[in-house]
C-alpha positions in Angstrom: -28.0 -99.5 -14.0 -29.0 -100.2 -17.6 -27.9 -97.4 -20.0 -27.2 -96.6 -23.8 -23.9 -98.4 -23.3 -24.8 -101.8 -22.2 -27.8 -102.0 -25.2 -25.3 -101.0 -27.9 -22.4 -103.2 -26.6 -24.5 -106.3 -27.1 -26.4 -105.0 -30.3 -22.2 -105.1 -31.5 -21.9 -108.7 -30.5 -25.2 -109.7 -31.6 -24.9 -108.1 -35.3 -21.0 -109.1 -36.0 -21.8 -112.8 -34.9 -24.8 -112.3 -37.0 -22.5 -110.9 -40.1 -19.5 -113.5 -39.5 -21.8 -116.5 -39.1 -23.7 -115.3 -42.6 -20.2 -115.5 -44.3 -19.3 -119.0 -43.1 -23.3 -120.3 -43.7 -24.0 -118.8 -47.1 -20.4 -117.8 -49.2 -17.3 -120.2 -50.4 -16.4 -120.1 -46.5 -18.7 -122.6 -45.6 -16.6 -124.9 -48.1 -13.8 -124.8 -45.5 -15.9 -126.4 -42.5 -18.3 -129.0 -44.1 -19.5 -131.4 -41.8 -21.1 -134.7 -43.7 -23.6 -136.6 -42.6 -22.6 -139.8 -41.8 -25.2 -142.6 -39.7 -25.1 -141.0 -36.4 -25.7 -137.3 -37.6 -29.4 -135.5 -37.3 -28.8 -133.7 -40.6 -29.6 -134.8 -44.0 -27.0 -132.7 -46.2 -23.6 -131.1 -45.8 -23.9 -128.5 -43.5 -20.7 -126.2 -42.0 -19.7 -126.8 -38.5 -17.7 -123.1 -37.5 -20.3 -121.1 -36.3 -18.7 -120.7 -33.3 -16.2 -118.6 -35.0 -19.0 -115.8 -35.7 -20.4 -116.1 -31.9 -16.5 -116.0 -30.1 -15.7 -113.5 -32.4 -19.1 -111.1 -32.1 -19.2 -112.0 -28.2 -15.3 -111.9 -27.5 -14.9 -108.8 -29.1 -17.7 -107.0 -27.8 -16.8 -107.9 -23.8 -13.3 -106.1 -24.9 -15.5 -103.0 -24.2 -16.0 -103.5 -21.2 -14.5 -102.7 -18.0 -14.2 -105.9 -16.2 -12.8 -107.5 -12.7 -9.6 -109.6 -13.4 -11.3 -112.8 -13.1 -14.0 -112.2 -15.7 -11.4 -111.0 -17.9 -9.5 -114.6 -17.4 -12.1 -116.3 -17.8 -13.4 -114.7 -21.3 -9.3 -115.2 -22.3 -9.7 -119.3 -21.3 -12.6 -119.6 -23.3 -10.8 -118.0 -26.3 -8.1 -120.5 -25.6 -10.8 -123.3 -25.7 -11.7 -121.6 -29.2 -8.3 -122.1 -30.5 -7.7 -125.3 -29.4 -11.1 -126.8 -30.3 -11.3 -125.0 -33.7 -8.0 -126.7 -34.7 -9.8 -130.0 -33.9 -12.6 -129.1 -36.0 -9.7 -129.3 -39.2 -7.2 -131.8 -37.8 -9.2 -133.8 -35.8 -6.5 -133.9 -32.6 -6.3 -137.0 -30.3 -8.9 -137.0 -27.7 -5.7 -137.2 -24.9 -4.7 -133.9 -26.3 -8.3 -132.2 -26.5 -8.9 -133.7 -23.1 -5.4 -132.3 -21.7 -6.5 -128.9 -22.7 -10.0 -129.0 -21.6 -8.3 -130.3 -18.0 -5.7 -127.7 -17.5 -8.5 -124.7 -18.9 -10.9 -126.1 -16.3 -7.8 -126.4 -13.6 -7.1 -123.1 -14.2 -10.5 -121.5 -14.2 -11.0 -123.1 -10.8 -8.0 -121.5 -9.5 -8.8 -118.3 -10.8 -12.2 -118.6 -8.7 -11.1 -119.5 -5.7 -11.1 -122.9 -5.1 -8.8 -124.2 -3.0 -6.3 -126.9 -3.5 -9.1 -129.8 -2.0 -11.7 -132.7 -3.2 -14.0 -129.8 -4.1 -11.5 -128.6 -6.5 -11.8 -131.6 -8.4 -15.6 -132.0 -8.3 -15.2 -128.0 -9.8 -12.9 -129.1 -12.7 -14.5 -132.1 -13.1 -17.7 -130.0 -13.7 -16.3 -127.8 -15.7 -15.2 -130.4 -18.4 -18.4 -131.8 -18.2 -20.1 -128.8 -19.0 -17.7 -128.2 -22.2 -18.2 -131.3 -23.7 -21.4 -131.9 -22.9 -22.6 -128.9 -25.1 -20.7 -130.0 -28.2 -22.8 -133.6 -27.6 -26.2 -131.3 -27.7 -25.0 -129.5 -30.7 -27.0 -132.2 -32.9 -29.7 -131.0 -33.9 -31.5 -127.8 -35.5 -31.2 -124.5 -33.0 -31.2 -126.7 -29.7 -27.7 -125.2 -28.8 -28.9 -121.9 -29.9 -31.9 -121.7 -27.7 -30.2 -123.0 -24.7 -27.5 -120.5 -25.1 -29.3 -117.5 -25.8 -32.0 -118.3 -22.8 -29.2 -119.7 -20.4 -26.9 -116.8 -20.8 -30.1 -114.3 -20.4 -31.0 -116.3 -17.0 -27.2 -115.6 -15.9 -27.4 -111.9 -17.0 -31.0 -111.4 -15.1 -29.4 -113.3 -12.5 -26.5 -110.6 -12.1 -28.3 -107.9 -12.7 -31.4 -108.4 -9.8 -27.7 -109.0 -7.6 -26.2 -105.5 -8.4 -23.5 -106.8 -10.8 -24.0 -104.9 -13.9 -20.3 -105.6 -15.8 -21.2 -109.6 -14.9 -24.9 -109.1 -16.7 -23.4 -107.4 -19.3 -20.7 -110.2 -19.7 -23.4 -112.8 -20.3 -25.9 -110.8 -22.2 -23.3 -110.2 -24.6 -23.0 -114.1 -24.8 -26.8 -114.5 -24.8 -27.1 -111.0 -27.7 -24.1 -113.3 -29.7 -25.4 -116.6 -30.1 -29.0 -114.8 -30.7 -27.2 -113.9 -33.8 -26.0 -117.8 -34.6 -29.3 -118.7 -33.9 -30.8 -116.6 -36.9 -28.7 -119.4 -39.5 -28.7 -122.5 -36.6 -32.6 -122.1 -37.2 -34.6 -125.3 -39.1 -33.6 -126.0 -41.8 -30.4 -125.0 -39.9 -27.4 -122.9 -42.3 -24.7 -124.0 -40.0 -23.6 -125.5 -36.4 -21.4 -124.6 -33.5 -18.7 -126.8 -34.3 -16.1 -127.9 -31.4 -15.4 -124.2 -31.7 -17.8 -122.8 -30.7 -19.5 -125.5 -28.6 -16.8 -126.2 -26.3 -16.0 -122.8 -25.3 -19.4 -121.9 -24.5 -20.1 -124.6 -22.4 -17.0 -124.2 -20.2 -18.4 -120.5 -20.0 -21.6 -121.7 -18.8 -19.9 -123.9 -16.0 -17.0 -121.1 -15.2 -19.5 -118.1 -15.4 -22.2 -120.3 -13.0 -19.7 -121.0 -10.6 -18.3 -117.3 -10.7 -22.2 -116.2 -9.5 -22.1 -118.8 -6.7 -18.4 -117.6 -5.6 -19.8 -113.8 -5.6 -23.0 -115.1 -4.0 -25.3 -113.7 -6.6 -26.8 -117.2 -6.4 -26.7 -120.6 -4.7 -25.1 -123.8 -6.5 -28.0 -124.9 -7.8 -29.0 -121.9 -10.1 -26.4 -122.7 -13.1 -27.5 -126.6 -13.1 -31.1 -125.3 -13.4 -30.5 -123.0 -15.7 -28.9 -125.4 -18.0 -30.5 -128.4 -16.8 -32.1 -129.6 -20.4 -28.6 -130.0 -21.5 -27.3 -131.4 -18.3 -29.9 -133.7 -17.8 -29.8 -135.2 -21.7 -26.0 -135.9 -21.9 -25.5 -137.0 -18.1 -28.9 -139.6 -18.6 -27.7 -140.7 -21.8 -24.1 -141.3 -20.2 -25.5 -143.1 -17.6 -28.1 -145.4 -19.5 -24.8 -146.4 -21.9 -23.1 -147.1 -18.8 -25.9 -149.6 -17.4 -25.9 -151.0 -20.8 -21.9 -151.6 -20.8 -21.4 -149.4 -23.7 -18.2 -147.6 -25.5 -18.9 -144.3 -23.8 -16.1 -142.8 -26.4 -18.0 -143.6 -29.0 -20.6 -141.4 -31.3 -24.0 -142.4 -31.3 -27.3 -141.4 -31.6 -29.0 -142.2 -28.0 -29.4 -139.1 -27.0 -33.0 -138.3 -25.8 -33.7 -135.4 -28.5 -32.0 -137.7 -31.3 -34.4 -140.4 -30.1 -37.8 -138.0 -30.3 -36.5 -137.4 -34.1 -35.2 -140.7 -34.9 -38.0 -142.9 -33.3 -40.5 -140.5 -32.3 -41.0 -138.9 -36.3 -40.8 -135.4 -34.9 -39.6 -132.5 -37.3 -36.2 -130.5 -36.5 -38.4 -127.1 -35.7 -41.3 -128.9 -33.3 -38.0 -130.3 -31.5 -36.5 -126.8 -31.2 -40.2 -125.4 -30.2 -40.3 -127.9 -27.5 -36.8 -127.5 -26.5 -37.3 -124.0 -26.2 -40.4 -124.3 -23.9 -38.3 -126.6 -21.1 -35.6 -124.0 -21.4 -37.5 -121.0 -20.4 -39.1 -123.3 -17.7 -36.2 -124.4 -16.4 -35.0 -121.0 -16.2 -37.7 -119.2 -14.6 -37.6 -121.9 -12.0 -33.8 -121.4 -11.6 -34.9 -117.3 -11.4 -37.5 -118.1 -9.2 -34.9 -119.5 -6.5 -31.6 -117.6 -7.3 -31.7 -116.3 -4.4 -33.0 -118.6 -2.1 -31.5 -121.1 0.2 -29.1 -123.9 -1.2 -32.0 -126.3 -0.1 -34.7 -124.9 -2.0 -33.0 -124.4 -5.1 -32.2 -128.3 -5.0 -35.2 -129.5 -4.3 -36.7 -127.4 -7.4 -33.0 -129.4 -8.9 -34.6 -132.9 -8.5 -38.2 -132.3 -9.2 -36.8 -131.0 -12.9 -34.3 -134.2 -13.0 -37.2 -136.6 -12.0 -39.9 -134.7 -13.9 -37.1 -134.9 -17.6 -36.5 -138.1 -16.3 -39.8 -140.1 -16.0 -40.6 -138.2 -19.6 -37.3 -139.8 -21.1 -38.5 -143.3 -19.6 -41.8 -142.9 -20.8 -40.8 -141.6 -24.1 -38.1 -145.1 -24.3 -41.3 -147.7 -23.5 -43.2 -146.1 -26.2 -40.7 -146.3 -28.5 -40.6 -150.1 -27.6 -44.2 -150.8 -27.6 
């Protein structure tokens, strides 16, 4: 049931993310975090990379409110771990063993925490979930794109949880969804400030654990948190493939990703990016609604039509880049 309660908890985390991310966007703080551009960035000037601190911070804070089973709780605890970790790399730049290491023994841990058994599924699950971290740092390139997907992704989960009859799991991620509404205020073209590792990091590894913890509590099937956050997915995993087939450093920054490519070769401006980005996302979400329910099947099948629909629009947007 939807009370006074559950509004005013995520009005908290939407206005102190809102308040902390202001500080580090607009005052001396933003001094402490610059990130300059360099030949493989999407932004033209100096722009701060810790607005993750704000959203943890407004989203963390707020879920401390509630009244939550033990596995949410360790889950919201491993992301803040992720913070820590990833925050310090945003400032000492670690060595990607060590960042990996971490990200591997969070994921490992989240896993366990879930349920998953000591099997080959457990490592397709941690493998995923590492995936899913890292993969949202890659997307955090460019104008509001991480802010959209985030704030539309985590609603989908929450709608998701609540249509189930798990209110403290809706409120978890609308909390998440209400906190990086207030990023997306300063992420917004001509963007203020980004995620960071801080910020990215952690909140894709909650959008892997918090998508598997639906499936384990059969709120949804398997597919729903891949279509939920399929425009992200689909991206970074295409792009990691096509560098592949091309023989490619696949540690290496670069700027092939598809929503790099409709800026760099394709002339479009930062906010019709983030308008169009923002049109797929609810898309693929209210498909993902559409089927959270449903059989495994028929959430996969609406899976691949999205993967093939993204990517014959990727292929075609590559020939006419060439042409």
């Amino acid at each position: 049931m939807l009370d006074i309660h559950f509004f005013a908890v995520c009005f908290y985390a939407f206005a102190i993310s809102a308040m902390v991310v202001y500080a580090f966007a607009t005052t001396g703080l933003r001094n402490l975090c610059l990130d300059r551009p360099n030949d493989r960035s999407s932004h033209e000037h100096p722009t701060p990379r810790c607005g993750g601190v704000g959203l943890l911070f407004g989203a963390v804070s707020a879920v401390a409110f509630l009244d939550l089973p033990a596995t949410l709780t360790t889950i919201v605890w491993l992301a803040a771990a992720l913070f820590v970790v990833s925050l310090f790399d945003d400032f000492l730049h670690l060595p990607p063993l060590v960042r990996l290491g971490v990200h591997a023994a969070v994921a490992l841990t989240a896993a366990l925490v879930l349920g998953v058994s000591w099997s080959a599924w457990l490592i397709v699950v941690v493998v995923g979930l590492m995936w899913m971290s890292n993969l949202y740092n890659f997307m955090d390139g460019s104008d509001a794109l991480a802010g959209l997907m985030g704030v539309i992704g985590f609603a989908a989960y929450a709608a998701g949880a609540f249509v189930a009859g798990d209110v403290a799991f809706a409120q978890v991620c609308a909390c998440l969804s209400a906190a990086t509404l207030g990023f997306l205020i300063w992420n917004w073209p001509p963007a203020r400030i980004f995620l960071g590792d801080g910020g990215a990091i952690p909140l894709g590894f909650l959008a892997g654990a918090l998508g598997y913890y639906g499936y384990a509590q059969s709120h949804w099937s398997i597919a729903f948190p891949l279509l939920v956050f399929l425009p992200f997915i689909a991206d970074a995993s295409l792009t990691l493939v096509h560098r592949a087939i091309r023989q490619r450093n696949l540690l290496q920054a670069h700027r092939e990703h598809l929503y790099q490519r409709v800026l760099t070769v394709h002339g479009w401006t930062k906010a019709e990016l983030a308008a169009l980005g923002a049109v797929i996302m609810l898309l693929s979400a209210g498909c993902a609604l559409l089927f959270a329910r449903g059989t495994i099947l028929a959430g996969l099948v609406a899976l691949c039509v999205a993967l093939v629909a993204m990517g014959i629009a990727a292929v075609g947007l590559e020939r006419k880049a060439r042409s």
